[in-house]
C-alpha positions in Angstrom: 0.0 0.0 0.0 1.4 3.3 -1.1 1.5 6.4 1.2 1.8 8.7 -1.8 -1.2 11.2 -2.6 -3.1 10.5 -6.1 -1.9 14.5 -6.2 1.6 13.7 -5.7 2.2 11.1 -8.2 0.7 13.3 -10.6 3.2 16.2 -9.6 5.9 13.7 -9.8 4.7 12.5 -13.1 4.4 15.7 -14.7 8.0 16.4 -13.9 9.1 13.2 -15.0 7.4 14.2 -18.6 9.1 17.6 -18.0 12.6 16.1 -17.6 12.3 13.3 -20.7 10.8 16.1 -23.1 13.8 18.4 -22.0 15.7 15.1 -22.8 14.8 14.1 -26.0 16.2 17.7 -26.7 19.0 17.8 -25.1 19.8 13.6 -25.7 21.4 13.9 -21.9 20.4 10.4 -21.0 22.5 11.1 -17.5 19.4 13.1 -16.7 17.4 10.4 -17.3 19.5 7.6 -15.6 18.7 10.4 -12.3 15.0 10.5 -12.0 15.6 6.7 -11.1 16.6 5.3 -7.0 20.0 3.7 -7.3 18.0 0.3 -6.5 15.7 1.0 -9.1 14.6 -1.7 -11.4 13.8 -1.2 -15.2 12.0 -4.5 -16.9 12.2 -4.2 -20.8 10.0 -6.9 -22.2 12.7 -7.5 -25.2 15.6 -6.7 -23.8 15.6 -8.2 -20.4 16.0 -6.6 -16.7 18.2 -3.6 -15.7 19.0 -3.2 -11.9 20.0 -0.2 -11.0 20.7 3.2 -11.9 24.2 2.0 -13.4 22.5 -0.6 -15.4 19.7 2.2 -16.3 22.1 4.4 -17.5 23.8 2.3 -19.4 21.0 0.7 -21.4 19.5 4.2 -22.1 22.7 5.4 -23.3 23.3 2.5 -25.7 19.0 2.1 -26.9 19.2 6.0 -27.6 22.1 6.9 -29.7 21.7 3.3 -31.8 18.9 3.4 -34.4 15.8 3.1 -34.2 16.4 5.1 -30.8 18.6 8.1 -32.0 15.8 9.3 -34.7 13.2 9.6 -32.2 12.5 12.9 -31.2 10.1 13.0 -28.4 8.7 10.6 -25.7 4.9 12.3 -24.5 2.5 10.9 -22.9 -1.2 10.6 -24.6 -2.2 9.6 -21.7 -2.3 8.6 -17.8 -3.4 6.8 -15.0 -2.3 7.5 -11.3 -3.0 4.4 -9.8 -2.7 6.1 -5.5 -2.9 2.5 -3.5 0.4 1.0 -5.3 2.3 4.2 -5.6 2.1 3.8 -9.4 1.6 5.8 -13.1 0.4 4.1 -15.8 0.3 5.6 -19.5 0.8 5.7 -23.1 3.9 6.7 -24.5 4.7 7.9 -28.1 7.6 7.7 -29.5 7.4 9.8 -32.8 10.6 9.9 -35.4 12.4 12.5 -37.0 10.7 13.8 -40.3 12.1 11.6 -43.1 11.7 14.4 -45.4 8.3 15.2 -46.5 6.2 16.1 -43.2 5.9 12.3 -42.9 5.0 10.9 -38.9 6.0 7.8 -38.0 5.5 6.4 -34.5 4.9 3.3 -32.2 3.2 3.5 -28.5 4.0 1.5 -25.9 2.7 1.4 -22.4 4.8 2.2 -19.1 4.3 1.5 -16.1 6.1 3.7 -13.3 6.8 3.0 -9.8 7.6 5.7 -7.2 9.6 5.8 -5.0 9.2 9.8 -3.2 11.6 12.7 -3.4 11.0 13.0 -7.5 12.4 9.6 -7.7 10.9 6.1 -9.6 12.0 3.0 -7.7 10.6 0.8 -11.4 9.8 1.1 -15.0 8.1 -1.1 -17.4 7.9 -0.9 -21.0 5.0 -3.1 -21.9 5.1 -3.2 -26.4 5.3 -5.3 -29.5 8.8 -5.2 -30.7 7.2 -5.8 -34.2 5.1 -2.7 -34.1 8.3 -1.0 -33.5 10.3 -2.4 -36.0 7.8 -2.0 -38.5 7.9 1.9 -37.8 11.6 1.8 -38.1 11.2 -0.2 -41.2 8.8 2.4 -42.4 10.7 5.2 -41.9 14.0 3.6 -43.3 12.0 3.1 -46.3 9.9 6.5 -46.7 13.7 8.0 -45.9 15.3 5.7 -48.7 12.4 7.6 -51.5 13.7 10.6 -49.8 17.3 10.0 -50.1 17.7 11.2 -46.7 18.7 7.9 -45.3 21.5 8.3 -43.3 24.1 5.9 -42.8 23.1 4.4 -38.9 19.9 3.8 -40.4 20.9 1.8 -43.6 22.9 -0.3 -41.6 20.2 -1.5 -39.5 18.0 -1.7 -41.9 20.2 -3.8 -44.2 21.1 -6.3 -41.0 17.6 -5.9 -37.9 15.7 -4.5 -40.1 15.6 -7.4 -43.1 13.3 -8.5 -40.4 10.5 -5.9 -40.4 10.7 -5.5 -44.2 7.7 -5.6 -46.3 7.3 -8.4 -48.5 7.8 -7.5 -51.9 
C-alpha cells in the first residue's frame, strides 16, 4: 500500500514528462539515468531486466544513440493513470521519429508503467510493447527516408542487418 497522494504522483509524473521532453532535446540520457533510486529496477520486455541506476544508464545510453532510438524525437504521454494505492503511473507513450523528409509521422506507443519511490524519484519502470510494431515503424521510416534520399548511414545499416526482419514483403 502506497502512502503517496493521487496528487503527488501526478506532480511527480508531470516532472518526469518535464525532464524526458527536456531530454529528448538535449539527448542527456545522464538526466534520465537520475529520475531513477540507485535500487531502481527497469523491466524491458525484449531486452531483459536492468538493476539499478548504473544498469539504467547504461541501457538508455546504448538504446538511444543506436537506431531506431537516435531518430526519435520526443517521448509524450497521450495519456495517464495514477494508480494512489500502489504508488504507481500508468500511461501511453509515443515515440514519434524525426521527419524523413516530407512532413511524414511515423510512430509506435508503448505502455509504461512507473513506480515511485518519493523525493521526485521512480523505484521501477516497465515498458510493456510489441517489438514488431516498432520495427515496422523503423522499417517504415527507413523506407519513406530511402524515396527521400535522406537515409542516413546508422539507419541503412540496420536496416540492411535488424531491419531485413520488419521489411515488407515485396
Amino acid at each position: 500500500m502506497s502512502t503517496f497522494s493521487h496528487a503527488e504522483l501526478d506532480d511527480a509524473f508531470r516532472g518526469f514528462q518535464q525532464t524526458v521532453a527536456e531530454i529528448a532535446v538535449s539527448r542527456d540520457w545522464d538526466r534520465f539515468a537520475e529520475m531513477f533510486t540507485t535500487d531502481a529496477r527497469y523491466i524491458e520486455h525484449a531486452l531483459g531486466t536492468m538493476s539499478g541506476r548504473a544498469e539504467i544508464r547504461a541501457w538508455i545510453w546504448k538504446t538511444m544513440t543506436a537506431f531506431p532510438g537516435s531518430h526519435m524525437t520526443g517521448f509524450p504521454s497521450l495519456w495517464h493513470v495514477v494508480d494512489a494505492p500502489t504508488g504507481r503511473v500508468i500511461c501511453e507513450v509515443d515515440n514519434p521519429m524525426r521527419d524523413p523528409g516530407d512532413g511524414t509521422l511515423i510512430t509506435a506507443t508503448n505502455i509504461t508503467i512507473l513506480t515511485y519511490a518519493g523525493e521526485g524519484l521512480w523505484s521501477c519502470e516497465e515498458d510493456v510493447y510489441n517489438p514488431m510494431e516498432f520495427g515496422r515503424a523503423a522499417a517504415s521510416w527507413c523506407e519513406k527516408a530511402e524515396q527521400l534520399g535522406t537515409l542516413d548511414a546508422e539507419a541503412a545499416r540496420w536496416r540492411a542487418s535488424i531491419g531485413t526482419m520488419f521489411a515488407r514483403p515485396t
